[in-house]
Z-matrix of the N, CA and C atoms (Angstrom, degrees):
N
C 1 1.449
C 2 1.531 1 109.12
N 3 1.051 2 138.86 1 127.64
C 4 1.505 3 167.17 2 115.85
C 5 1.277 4 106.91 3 10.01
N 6 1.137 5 124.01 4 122.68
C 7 1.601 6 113.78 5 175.49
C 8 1.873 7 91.43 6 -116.05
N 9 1.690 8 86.30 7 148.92
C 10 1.823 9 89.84 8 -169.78
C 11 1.688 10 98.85 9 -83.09
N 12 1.444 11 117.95 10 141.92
C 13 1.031 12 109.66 11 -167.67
C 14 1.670 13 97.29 12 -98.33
N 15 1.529 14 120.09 13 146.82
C 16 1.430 15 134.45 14 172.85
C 17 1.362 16 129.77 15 -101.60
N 18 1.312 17 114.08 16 158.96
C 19 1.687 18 113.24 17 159.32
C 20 1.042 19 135.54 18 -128.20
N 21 1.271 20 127.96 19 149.82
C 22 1.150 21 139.52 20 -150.69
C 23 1.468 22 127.97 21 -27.58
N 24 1.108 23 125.16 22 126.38
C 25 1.517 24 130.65 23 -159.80
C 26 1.372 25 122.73 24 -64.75
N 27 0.969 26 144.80 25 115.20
C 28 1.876 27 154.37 26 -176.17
C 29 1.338 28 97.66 27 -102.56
N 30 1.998 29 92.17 28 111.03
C 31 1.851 30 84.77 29 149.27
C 32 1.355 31 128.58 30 -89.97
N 33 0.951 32 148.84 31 -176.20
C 34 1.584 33 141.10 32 -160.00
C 35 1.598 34 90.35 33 -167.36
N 36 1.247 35 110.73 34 147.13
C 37 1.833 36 146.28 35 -179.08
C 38 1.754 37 95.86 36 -71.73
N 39 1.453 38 123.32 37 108.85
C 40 1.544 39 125.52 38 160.95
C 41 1.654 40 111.40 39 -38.53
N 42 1.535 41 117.57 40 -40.79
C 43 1.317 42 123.75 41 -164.30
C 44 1.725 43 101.40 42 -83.59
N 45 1.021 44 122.16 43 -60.69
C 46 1.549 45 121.25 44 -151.09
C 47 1.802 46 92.77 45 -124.70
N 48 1.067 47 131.61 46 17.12
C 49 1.002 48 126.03 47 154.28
C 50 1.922 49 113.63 48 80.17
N 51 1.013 50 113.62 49 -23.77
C 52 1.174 51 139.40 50 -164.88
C 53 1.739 52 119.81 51 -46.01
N 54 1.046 53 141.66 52 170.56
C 55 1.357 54 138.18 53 178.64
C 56 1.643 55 118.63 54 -125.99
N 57 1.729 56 100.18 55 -16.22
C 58 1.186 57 99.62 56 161.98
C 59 1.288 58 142.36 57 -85.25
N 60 1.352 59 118.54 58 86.95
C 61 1.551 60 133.07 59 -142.96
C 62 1.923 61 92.46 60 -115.29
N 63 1.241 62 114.41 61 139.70
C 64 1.311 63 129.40 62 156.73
C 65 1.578 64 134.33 63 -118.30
N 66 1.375 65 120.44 64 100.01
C 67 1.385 66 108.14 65 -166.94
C 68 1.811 67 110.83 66 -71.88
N 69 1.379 68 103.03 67 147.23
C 70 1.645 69 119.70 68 -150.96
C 71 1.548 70 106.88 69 -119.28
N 72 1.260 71 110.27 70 -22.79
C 73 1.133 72 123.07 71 177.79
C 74 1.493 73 119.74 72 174.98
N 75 1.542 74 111.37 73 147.80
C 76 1.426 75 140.40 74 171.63
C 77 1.518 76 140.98 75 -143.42
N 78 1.060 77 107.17 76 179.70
C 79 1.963 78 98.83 77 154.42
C 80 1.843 79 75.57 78 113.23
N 81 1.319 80 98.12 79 -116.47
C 82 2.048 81 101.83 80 178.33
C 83 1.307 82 105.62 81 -41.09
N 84 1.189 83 118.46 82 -69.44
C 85 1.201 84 134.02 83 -148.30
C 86 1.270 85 128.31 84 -47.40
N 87 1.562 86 93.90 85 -33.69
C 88 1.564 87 104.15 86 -140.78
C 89 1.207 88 150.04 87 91.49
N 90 1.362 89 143.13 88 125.71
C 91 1.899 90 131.83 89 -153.53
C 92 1.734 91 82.51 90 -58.11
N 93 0.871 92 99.30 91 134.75
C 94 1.600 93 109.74 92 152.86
C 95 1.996 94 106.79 93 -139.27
N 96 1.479 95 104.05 94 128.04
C 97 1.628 96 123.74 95 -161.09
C 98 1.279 97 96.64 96 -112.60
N 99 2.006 98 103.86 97 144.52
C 100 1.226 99 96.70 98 -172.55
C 101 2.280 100 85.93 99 -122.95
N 102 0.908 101 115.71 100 136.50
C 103 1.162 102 123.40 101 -176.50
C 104 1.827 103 109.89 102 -66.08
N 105 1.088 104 111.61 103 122.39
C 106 1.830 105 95.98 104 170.77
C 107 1.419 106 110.03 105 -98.54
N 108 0.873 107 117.78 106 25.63
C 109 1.585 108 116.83 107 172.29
C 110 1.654 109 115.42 108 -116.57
N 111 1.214 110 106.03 109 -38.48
C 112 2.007 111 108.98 110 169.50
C 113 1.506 112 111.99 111 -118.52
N 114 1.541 113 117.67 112 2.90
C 115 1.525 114 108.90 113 179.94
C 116 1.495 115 116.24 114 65.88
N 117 1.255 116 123.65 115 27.43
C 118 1.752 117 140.08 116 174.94
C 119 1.426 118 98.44 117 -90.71
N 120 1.384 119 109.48 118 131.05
C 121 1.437 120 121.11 119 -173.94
C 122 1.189 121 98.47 120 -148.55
N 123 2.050 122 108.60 121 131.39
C 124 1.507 123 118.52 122 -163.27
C 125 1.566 124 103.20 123 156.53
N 126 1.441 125 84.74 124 158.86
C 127 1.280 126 91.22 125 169.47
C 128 1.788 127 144.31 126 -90.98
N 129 1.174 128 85.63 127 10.61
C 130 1.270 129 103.35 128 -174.74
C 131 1.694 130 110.12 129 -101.64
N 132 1.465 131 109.01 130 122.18
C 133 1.806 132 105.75 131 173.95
C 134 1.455 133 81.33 132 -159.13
N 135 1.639 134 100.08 133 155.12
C 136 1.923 135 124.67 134 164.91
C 137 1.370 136 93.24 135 -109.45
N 138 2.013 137 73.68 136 153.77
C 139 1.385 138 101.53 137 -160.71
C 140 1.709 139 110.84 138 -105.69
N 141 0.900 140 142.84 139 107.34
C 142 1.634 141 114.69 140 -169.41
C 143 2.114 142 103.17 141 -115.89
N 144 1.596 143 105.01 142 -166.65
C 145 1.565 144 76.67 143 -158.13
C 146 2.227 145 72.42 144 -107.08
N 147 1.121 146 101.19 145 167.20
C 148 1.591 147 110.08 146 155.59
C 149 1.179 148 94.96 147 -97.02
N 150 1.847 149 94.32 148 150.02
C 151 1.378 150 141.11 149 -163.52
C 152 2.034 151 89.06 150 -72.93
N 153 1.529 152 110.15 151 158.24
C 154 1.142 153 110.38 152 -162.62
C 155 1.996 154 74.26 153 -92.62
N 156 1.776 155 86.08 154 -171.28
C 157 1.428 156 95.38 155 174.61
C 158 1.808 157 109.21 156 -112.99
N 159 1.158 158 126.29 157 164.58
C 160 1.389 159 116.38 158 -176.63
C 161 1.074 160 124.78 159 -42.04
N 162 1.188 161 137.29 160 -44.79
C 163 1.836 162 150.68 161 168.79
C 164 1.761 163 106.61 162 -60.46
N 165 1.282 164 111.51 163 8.28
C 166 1.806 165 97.21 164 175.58
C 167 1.389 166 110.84 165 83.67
N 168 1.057 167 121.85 166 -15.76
C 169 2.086 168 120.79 167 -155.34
C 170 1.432 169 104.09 168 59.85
């Protein structure tokens, strides 16, 4: 079986959907990201994959 090949992973903002994410802190804590587009700060964001490019990568 074939494994589907992917690209590179995007996290995106729960609130505004967004991709412009800045991580704010870690180490104990945990990544916690602060969004520059709605000002949402947390640890919580989804991850989805980007679309390959025509040549496969």
């Amino acid at each position: 079986m074939k494994r589907r090949a992917r690209g590179k992973p995007i996290k995106h903002c729960p609130h505004c959907n967004s991709s412009d994410l800045e991580i704010v802190g870690g180490m104990i804590l945990g990544q916690v990201y602060h969004c520059r587009s709605c000002d949402y700060v947390g640890s919580l964001v989804y991850e989805t994959d980007a679309p390959l490019d025509a040549k496969g990568a």
